[in-house]
C-alpha positions, 0 to 999 in steps of 0.5 A: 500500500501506498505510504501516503495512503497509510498516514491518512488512515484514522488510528481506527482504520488502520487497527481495523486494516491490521485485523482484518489483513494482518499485514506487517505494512499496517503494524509498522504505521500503527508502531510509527504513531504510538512507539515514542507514547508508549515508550515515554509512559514506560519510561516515567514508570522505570526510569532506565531507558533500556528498560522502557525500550524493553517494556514498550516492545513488550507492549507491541508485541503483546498488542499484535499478538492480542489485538484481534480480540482487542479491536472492539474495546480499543478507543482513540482519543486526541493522538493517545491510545487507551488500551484495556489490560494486556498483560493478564 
């Protein structure tokens, strides 16, 4: 797909785009706009960098894992993404 067509996906559209195709092109732009967010909310929880680079690609890898059955309960609000518990 087209990058520029990526960039004009809402974050909606494009967690609905990873589901319904599971393509590696969608995750990298979901990855692009929410990498640096959740890397800085790792690292005000631990402080140490390499920890918070860590957590956060713990968190991508957990959220593509789980993110088919996560697709109705995630909400998107002014650049942030409120997810629900993925570590139970």
């Amino acid at each position: 797909m087209e990058i520029f067509v990526l960039k004009k996906l809402s974050d909606n559209d494009l967690v609905f785009e990873i589901v319904a195709t599971n393509s590696p092109e969608f995750f990298a732009e979901f990855y692009d706009r929410f990498s640096n967010i959740f890397f800085n909310q790792c690292y005000r929880f631990c402080k140490n960098r390499e920890e918070a680079e860590d957590l956060s690609n713990d968190i991508f890898v957990k959220l593509f894992v789980k993110l088919n059955p996560l697709k109705d309960t995630l909400c998107f609000r002014h650049g942030c993404v409120f997810l629900p518990i993925i570590f139970v």
